[in-house]
mmCIF file of the N, C-alpha and C atoms, coordinates in Angstrom:
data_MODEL
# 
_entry.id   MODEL 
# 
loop_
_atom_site.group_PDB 
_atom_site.id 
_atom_site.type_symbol 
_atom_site.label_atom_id 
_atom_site.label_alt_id 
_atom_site.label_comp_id 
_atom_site.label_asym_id 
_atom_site.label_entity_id 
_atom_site.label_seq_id 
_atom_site.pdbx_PDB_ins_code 
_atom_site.Cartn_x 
_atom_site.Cartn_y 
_atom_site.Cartn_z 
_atom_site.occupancy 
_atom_site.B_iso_or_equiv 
_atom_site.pdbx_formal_charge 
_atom_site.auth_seq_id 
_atom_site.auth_comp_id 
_atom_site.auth_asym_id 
_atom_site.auth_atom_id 
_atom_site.pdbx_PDB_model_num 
ATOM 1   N N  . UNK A 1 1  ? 13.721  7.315   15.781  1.00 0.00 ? 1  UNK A N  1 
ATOM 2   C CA . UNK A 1 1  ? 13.464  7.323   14.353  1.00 0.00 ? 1  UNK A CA 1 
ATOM 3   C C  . UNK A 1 1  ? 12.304  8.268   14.072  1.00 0.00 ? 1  UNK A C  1 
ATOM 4   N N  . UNK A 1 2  ? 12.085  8.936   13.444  1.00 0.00 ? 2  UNK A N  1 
ATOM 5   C CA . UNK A 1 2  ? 11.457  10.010  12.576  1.00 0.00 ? 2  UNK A CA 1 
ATOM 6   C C  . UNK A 1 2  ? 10.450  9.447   12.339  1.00 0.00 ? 2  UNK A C  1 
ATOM 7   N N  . UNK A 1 3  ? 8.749   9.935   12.158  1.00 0.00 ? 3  UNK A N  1 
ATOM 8   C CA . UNK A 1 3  ? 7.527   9.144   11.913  1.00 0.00 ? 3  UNK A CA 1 
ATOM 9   C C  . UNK A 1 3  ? 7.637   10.310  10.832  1.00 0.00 ? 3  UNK A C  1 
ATOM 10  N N  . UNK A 1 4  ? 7.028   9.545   9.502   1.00 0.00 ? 4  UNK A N  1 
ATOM 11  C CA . UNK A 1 4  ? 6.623   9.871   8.546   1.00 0.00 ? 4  UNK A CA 1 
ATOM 12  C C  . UNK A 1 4  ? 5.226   10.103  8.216   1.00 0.00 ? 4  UNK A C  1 
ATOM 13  N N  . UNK A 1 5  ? 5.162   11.024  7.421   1.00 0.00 ? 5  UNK A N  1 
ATOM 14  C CA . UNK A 1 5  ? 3.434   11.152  7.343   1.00 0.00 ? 5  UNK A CA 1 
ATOM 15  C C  . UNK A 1 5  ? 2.980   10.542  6.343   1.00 0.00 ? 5  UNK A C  1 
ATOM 16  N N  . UNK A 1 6  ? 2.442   9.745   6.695   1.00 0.00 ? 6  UNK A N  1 
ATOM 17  C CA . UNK A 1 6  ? 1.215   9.046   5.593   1.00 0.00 ? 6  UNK A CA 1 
ATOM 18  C C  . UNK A 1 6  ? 0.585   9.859   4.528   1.00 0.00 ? 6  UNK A C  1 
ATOM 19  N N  . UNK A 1 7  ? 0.170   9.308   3.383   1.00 0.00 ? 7  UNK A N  1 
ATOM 20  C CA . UNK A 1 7  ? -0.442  9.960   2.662   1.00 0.00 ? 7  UNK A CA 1 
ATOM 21  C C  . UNK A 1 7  ? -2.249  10.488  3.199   1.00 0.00 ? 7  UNK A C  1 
ATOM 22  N N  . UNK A 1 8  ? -2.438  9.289   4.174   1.00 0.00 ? 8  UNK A N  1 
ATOM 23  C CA . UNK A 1 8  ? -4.137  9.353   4.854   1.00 0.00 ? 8  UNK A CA 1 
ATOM 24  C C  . UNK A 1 8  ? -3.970  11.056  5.783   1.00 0.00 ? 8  UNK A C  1 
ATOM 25  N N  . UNK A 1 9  ? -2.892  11.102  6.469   1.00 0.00 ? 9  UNK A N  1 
ATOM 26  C CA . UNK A 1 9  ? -2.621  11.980  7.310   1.00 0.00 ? 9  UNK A CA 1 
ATOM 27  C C  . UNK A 1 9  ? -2.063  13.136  6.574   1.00 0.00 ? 9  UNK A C  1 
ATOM 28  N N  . UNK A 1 10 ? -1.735  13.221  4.773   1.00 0.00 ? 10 UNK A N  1 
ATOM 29  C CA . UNK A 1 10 ? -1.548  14.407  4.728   1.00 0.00 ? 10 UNK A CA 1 
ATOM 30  C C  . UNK A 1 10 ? -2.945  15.060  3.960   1.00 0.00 ? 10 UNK A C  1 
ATOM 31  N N  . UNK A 1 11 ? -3.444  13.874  3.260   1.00 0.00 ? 11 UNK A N  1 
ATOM 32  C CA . UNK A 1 11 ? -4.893  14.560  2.676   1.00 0.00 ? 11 UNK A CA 1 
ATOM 33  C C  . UNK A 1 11 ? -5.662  14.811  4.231   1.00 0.00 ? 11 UNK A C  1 
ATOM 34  N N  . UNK A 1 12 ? -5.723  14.323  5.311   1.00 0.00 ? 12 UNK A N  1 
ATOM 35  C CA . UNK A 1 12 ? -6.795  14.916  6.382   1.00 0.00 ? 12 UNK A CA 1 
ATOM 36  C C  . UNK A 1 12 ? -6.187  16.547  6.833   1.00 0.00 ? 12 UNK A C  1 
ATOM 37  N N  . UNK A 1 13 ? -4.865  17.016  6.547   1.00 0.00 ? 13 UNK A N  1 
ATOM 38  C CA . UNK A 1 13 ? -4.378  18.242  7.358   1.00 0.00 ? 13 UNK A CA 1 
ATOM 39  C C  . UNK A 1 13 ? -4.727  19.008  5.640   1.00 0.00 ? 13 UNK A C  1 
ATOM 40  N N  . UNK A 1 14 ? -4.726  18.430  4.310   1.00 0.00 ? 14 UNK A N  1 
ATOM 41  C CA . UNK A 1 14 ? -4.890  19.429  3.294   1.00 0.00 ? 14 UNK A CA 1 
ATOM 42  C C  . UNK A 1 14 ? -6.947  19.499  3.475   1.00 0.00 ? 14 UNK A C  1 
ATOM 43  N N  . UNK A 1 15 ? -7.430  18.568  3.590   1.00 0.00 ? 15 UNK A N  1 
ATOM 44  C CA . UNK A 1 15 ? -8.991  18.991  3.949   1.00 0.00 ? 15 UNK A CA 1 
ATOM 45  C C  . UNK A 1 15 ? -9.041  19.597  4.744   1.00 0.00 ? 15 UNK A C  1 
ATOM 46  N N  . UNK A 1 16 ? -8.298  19.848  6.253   1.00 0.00 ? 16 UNK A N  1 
ATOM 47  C CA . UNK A 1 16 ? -8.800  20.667  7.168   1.00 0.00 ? 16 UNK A CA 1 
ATOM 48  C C  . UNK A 1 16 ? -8.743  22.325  6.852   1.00 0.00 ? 16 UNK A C  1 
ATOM 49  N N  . UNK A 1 17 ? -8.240  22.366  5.903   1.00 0.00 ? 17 UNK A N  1 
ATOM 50  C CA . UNK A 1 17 ? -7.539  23.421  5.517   1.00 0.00 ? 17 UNK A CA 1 
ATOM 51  C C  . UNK A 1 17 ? -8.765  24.055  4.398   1.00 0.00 ? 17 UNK A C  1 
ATOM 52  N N  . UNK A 1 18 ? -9.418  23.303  4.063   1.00 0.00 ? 18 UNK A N  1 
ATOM 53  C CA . UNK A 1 18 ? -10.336 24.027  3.134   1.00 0.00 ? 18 UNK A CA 1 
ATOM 54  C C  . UNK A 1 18 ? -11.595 24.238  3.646   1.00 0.00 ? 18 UNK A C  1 
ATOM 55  N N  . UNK A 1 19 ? -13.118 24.818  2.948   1.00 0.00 ? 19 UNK A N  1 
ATOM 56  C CA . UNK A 1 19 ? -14.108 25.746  3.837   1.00 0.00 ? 19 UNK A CA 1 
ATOM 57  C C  . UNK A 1 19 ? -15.114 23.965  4.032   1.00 0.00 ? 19 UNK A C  1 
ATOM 58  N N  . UNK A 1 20 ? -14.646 22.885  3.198   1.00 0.00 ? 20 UNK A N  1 
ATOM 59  C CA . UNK A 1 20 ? -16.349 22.234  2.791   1.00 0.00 ? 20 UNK A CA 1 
ATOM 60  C C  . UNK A 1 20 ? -15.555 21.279  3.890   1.00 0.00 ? 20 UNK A C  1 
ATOM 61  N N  . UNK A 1 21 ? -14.320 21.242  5.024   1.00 0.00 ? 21 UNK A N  1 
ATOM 62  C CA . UNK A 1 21 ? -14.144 20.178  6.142   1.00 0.00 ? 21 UNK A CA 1 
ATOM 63  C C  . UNK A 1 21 ? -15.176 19.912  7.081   1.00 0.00 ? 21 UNK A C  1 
ATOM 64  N N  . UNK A 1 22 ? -15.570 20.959  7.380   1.00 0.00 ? 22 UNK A N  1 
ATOM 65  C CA . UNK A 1 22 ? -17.077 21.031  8.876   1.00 0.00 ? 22 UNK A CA 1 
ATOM 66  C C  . UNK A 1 22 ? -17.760 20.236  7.817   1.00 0.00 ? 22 UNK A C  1 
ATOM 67  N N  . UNK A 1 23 ? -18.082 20.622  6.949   1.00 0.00 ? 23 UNK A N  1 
ATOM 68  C CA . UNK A 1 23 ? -19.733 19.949  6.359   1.00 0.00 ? 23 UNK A CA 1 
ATOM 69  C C  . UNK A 1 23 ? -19.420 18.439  5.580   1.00 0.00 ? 23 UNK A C  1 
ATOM 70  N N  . UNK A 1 24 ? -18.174 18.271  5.709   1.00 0.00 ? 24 UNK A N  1 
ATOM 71  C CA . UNK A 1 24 ? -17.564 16.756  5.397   1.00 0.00 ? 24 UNK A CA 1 
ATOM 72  C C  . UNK A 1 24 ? -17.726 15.622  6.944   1.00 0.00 ? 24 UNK A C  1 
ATOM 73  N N  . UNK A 1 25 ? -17.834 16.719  7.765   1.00 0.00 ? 25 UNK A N  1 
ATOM 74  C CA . UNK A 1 25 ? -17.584 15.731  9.145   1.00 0.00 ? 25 UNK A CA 1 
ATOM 75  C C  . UNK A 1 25 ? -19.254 15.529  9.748   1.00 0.00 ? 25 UNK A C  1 
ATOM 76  N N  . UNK A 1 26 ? -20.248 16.807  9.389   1.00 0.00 ? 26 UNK A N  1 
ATOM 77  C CA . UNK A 1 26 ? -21.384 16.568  9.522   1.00 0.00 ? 26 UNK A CA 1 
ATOM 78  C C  . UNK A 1 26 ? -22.402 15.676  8.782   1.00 0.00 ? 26 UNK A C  1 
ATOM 79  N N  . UNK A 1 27 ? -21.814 15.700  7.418   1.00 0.00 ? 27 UNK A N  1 
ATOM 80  C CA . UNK A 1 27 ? -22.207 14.668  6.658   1.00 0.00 ? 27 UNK A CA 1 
ATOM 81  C C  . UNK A 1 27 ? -21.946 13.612  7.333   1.00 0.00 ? 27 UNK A C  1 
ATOM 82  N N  . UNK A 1 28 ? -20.487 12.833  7.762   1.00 0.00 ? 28 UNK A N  1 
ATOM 83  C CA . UNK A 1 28 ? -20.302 11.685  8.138   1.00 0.00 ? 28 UNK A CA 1 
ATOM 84  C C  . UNK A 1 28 ? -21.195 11.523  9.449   1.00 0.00 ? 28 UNK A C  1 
ATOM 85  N N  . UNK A 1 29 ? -21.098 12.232  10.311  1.00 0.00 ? 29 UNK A N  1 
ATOM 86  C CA . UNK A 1 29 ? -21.700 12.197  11.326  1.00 0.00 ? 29 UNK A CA 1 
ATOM 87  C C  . UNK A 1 29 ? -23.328 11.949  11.413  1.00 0.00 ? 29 UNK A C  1 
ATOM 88  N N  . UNK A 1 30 ? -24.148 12.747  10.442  1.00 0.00 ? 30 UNK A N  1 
ATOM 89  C CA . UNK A 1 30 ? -25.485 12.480  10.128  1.00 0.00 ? 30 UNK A CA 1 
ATOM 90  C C  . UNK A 1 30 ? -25.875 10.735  9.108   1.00 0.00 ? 30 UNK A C  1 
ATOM 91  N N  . UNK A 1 31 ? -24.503 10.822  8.762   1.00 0.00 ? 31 UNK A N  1 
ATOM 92  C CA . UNK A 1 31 ? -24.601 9.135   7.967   1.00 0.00 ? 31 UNK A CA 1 
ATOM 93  C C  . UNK A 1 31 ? -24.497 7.702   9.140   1.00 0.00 ? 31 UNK A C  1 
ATOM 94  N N  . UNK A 1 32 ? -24.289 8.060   10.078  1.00 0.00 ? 32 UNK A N  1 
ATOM 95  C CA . UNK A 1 32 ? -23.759 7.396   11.294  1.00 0.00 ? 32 UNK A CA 1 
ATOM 96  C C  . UNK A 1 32 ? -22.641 7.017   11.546  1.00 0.00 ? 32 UNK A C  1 
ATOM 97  N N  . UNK A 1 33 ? -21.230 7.544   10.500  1.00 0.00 ? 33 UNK A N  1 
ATOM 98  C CA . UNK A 1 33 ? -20.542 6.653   10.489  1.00 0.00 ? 33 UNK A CA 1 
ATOM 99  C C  . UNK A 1 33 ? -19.596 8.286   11.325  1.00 0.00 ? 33 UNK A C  1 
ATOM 100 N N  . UNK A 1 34 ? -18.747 7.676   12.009  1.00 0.00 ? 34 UNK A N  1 
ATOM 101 C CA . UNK A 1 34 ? -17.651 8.178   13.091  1.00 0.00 ? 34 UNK A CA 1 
ATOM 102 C C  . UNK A 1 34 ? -16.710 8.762   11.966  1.00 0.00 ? 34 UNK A C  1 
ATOM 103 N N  . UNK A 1 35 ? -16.071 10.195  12.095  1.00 0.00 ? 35 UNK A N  1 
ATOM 104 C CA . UNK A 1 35 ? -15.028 10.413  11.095  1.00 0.00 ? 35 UNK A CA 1 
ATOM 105 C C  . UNK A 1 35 ? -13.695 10.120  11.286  1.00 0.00 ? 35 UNK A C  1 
ATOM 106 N N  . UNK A 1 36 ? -13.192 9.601   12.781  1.00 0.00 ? 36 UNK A N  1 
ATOM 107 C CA . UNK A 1 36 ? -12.268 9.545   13.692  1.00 0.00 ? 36 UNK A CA 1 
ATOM 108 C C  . UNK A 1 36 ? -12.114 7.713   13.149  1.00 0.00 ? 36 UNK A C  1 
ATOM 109 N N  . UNK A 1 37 ? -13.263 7.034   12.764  1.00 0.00 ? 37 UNK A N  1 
ATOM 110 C CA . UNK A 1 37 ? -13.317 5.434   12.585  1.00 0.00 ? 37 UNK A CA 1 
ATOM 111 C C  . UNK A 1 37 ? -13.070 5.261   11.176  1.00 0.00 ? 37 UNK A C  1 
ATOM 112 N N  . UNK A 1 38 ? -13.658 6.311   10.005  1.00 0.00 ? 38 UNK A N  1 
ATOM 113 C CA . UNK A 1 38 ? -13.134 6.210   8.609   1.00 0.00 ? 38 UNK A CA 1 
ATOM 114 C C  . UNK A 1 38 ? -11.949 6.574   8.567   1.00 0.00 ? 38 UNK A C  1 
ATOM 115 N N  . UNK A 1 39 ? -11.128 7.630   9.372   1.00 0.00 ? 39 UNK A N  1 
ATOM 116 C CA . UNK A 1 39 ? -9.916  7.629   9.396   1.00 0.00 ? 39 UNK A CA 1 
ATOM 117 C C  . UNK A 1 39 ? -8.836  6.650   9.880   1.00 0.00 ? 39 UNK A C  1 
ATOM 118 N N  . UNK A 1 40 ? -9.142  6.125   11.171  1.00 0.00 ? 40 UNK A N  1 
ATOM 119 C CA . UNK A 1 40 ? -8.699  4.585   11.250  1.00 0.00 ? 40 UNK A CA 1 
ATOM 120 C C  . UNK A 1 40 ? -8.844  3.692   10.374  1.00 0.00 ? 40 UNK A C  1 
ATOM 121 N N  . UNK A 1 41 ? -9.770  3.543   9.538   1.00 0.00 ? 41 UNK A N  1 
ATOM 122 C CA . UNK A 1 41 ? -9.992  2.672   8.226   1.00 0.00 ? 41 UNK A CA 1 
ATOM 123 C C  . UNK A 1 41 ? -8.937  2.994   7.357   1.00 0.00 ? 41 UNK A C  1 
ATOM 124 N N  . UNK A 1 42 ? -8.742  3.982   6.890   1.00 0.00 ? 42 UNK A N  1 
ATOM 125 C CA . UNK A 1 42 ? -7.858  4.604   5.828   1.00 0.00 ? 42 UNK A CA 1 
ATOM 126 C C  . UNK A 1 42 ? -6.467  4.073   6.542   1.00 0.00 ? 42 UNK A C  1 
ATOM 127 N N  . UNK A 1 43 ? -6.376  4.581   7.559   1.00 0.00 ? 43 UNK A N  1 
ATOM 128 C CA . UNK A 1 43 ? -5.032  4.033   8.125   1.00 0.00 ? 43 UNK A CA 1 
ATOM 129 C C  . UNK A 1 43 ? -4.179  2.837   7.964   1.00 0.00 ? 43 UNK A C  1 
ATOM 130 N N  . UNK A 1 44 ? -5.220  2.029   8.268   1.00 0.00 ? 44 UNK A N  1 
ATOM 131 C CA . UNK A 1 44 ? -5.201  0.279   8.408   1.00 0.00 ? 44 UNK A CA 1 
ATOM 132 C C  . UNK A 1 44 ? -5.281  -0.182  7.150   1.00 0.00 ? 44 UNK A C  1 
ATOM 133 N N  . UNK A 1 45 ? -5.653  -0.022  6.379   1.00 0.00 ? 45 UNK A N  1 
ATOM 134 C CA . UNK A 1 45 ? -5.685  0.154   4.902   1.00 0.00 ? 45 UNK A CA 1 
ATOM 135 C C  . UNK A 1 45 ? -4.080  0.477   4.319   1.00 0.00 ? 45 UNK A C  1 
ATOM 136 N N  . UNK A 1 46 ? -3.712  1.619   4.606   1.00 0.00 ? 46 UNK A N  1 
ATOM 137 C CA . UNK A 1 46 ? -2.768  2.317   3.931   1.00 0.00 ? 46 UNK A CA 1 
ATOM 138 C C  . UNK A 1 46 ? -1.526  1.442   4.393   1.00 0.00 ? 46 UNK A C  1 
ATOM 139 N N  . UNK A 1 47 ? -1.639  0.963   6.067   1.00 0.00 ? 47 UNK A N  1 
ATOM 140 C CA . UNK A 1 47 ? -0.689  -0.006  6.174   1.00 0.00 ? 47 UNK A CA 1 
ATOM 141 C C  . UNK A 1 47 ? -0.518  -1.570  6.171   1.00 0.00 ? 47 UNK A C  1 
ATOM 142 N N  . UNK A 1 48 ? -1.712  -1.768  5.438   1.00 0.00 ? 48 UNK A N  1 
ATOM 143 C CA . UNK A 1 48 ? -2.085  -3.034  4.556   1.00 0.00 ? 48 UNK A CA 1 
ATOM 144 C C  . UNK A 1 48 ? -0.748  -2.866  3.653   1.00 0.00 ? 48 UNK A C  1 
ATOM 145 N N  . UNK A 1 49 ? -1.117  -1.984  2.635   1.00 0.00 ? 49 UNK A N  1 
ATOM 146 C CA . UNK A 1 49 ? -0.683  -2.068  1.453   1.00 0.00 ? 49 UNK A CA 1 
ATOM 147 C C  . UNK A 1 49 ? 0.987   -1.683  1.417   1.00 0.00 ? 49 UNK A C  1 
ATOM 148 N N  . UNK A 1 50 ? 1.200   -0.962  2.379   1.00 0.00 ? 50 UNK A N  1 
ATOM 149 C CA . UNK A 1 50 ? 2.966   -0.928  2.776   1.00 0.00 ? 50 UNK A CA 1 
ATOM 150 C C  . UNK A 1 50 ? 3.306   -2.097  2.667   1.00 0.00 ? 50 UNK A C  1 
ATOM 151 N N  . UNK A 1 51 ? 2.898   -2.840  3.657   1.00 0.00 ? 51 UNK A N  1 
ATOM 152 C CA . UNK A 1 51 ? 3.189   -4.229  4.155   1.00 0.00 ? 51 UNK A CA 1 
ATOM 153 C C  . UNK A 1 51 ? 2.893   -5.473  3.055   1.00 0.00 ? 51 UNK A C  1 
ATOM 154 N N  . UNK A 1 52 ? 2.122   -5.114  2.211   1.00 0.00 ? 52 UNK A N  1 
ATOM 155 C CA . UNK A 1 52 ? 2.361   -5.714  0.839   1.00 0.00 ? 52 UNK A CA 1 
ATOM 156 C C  . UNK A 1 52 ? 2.797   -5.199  -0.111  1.00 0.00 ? 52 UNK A C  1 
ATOM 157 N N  . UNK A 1 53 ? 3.302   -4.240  -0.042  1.00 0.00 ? 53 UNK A N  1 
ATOM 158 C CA . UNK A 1 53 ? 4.278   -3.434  -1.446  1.00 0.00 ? 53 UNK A CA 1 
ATOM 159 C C  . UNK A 1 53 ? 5.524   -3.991  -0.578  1.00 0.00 ? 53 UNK A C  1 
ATOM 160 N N  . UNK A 1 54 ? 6.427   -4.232  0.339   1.00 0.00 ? 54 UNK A N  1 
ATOM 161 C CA . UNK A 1 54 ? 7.519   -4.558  1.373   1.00 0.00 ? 54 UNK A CA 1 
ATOM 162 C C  . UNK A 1 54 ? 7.732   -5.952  0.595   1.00 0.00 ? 54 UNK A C  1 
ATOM 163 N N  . UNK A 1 55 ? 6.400   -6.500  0.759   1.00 0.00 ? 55 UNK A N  1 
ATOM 164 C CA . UNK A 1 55 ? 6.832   -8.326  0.625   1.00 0.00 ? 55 UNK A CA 1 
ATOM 165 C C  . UNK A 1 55 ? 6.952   -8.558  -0.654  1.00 0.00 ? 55 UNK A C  1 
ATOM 166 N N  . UNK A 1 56 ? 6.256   -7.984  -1.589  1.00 0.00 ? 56 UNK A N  1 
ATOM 167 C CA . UNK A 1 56 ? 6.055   -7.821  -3.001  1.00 0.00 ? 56 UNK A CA 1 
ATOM 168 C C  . UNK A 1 56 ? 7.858   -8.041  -3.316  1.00 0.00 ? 56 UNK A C  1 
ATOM 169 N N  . UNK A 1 57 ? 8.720   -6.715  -2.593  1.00 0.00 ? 57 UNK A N  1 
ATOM 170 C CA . UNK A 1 57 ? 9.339   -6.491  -3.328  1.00 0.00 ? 57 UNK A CA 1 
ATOM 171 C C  . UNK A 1 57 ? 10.531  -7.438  -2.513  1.00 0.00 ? 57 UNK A C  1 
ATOM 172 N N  . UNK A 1 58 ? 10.372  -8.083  -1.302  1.00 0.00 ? 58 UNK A N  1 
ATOM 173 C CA . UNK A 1 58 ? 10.809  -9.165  -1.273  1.00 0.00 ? 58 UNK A CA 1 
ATOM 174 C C  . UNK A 1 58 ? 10.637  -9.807  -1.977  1.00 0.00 ? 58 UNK A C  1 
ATOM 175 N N  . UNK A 1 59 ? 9.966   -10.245 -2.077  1.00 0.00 ? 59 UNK A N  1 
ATOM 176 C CA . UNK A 1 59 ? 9.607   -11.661 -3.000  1.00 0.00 ? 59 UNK A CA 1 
ATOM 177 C C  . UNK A 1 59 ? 10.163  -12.136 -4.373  1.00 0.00 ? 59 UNK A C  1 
ATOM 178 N N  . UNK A 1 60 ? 10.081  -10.473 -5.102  1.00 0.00 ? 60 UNK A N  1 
ATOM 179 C CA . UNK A 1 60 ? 9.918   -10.335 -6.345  1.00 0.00 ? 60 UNK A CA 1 
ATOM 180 C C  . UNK A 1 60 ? 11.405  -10.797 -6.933  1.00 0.00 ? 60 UNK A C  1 
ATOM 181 N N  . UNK A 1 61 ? 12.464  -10.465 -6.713  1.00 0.00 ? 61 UNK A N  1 
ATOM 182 C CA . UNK A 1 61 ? 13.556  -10.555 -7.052  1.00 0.00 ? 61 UNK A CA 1 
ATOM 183 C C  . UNK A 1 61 ? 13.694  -12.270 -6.743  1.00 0.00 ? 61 UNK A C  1 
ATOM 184 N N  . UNK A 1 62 ? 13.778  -12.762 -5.345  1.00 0.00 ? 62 UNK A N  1 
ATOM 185 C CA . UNK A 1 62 ? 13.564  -14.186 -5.242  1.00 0.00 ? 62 UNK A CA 1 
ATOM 186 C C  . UNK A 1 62 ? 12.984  -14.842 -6.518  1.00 0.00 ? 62 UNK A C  1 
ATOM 187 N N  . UNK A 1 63 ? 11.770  -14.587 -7.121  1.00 0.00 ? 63 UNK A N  1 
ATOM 188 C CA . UNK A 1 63 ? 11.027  -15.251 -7.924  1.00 0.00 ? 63 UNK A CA 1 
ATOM 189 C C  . UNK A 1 63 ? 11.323  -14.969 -9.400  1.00 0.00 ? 63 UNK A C  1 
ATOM 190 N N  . UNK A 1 64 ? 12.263  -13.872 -9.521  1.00 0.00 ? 64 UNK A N  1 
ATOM 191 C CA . UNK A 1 64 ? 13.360  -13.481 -10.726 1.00 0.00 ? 64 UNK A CA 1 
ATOM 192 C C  . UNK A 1 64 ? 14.667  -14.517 -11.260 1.00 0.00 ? 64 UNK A C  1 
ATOM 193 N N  . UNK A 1 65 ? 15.250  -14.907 -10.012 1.00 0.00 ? 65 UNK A N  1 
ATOM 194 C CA . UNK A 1 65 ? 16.304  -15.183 -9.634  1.00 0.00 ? 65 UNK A CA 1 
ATOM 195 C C  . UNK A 1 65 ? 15.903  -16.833 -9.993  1.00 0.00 ? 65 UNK A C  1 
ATOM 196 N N  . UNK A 1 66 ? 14.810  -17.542 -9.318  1.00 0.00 ? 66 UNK A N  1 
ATOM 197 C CA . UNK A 1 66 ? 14.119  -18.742 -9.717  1.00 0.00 ? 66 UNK A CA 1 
ATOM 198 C C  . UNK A 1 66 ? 13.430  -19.043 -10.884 1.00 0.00 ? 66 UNK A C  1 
ATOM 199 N N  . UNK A 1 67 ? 13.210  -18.177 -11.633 1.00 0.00 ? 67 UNK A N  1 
ATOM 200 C CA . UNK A 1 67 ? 13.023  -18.073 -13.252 1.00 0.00 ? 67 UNK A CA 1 
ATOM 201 C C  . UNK A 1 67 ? 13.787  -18.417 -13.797 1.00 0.00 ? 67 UNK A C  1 
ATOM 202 N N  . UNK A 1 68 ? 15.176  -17.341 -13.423 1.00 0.00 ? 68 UNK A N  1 
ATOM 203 C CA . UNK A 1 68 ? 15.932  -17.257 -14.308 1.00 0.00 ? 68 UNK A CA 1 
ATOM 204 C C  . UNK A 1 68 ? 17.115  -18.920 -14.311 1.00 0.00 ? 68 UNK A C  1 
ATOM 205 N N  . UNK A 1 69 ? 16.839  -19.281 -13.135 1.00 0.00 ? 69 UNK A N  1 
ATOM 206 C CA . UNK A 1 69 ? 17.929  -20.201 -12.625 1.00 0.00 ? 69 UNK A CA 1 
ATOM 207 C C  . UNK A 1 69 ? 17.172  -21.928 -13.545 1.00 0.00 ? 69 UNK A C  1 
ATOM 208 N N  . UNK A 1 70 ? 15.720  -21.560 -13.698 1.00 0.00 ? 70 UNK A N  1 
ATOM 209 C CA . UNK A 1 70 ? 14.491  -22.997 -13.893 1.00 0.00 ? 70 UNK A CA 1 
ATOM 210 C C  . UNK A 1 70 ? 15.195  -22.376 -15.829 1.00 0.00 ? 70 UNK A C  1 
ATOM 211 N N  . UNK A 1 71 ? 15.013  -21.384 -16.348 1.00 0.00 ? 71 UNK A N  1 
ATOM 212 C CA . UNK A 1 71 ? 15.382  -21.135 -17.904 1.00 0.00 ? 71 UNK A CA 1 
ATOM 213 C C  . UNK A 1 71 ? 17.289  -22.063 -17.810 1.00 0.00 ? 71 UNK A C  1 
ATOM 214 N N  . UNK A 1 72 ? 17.682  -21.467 -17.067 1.00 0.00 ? 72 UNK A N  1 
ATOM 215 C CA . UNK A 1 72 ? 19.500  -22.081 -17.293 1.00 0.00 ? 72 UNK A CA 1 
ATOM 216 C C  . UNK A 1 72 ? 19.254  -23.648 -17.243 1.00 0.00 ? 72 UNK A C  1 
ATOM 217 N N  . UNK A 1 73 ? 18.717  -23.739 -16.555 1.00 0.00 ? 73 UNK A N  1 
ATOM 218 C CA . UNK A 1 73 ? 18.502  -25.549 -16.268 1.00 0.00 ? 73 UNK A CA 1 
ATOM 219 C C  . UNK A 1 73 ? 18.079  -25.979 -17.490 1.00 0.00 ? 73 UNK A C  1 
ATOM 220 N N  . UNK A 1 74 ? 17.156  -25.660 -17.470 1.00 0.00 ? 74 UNK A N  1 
ATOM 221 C CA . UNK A 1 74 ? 16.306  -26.134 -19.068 1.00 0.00 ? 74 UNK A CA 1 
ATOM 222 C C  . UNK A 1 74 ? 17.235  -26.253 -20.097 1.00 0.00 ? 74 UNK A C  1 
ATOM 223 N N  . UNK A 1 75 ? 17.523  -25.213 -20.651 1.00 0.00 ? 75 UNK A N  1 
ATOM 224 C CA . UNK A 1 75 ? 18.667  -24.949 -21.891 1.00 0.00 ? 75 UNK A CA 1 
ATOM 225 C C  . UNK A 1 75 ? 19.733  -25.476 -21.758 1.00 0.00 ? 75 UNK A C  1 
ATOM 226 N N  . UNK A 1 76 ? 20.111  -26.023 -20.428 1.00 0.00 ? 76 UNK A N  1 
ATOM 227 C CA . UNK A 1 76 ? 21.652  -26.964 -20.511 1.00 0.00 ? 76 UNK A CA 1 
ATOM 228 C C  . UNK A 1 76 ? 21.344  -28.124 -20.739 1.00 0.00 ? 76 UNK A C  1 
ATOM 229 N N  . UNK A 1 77 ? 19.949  -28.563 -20.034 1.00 0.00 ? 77 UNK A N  1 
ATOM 230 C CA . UNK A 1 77 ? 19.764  -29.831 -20.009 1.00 0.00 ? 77 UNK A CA 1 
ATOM 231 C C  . UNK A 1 77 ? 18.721  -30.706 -21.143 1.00 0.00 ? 77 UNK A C  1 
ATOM 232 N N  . UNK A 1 78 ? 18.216  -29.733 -21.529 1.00 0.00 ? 78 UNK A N  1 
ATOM 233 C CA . UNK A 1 78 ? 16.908  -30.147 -22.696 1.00 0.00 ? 78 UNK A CA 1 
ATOM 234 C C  . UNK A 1 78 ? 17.536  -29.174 -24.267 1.00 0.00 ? 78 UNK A C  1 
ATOM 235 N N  . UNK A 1 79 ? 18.391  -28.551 -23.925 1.00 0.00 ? 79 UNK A N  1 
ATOM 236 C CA . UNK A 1 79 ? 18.422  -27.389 -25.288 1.00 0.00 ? 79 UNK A CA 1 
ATOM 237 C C  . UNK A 1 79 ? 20.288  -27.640 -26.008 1.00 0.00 ? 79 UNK A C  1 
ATOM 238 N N  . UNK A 1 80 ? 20.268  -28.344 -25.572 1.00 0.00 ? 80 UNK A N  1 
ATOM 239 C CA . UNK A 1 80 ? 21.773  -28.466 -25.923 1.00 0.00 ? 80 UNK A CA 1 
ATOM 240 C C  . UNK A 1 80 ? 22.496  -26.891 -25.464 1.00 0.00 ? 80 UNK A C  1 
ATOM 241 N N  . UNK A 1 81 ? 22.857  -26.424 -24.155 1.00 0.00 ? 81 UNK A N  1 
ATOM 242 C CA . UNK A 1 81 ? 23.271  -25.788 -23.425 1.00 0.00 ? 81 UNK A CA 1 
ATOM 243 C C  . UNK A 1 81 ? 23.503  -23.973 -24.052 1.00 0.00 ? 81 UNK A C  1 
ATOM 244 N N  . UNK A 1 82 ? 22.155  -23.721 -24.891 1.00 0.00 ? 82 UNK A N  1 
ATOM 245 C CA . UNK A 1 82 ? 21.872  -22.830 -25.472 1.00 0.00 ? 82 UNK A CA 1 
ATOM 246 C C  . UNK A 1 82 ? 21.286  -21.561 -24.613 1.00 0.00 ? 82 UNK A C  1 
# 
């Protein structure tokens, strides 16, 4: 199966690409923080939110479907089958 590129992985190849990348990585580096570890952050992050946009949209239809089924009930049984 085909790996897709992340959006984290296509903004890091469009920054590498411009002049202010070195002085983006020295910054991080003089801040203490690893640029290789904010990028793992972004990562883990980005596949947070897959993995809850996935269930979301599991879910979502389920909880459509149980709306709609709790409204039919109601109206047959409390609404004179309206």
């Amino acid at each position: 199966m085909e790996t897709k590129q992340t959006a984290v992985d296509w903004l890091i190849s469009q920054l590498q690409k411009t002049r202010n990348y070195q002085r983006v990585i020295n910054e991080a580096n003089e801040s203490g923080s690893s640029v290789m570890d904010v990028i793992e952050q972004a990562n883990k992050m980005f596949e947070q939110q897959i993995m809850d946009s996935h269930l979301m949209g599991l879910i979502h239809p389920l909880e459509m479907e149980a709306t709609k089924q709790a409204e039919q009930y109601y109206n047959e049984t409390y609404n004179n089958g309206k």
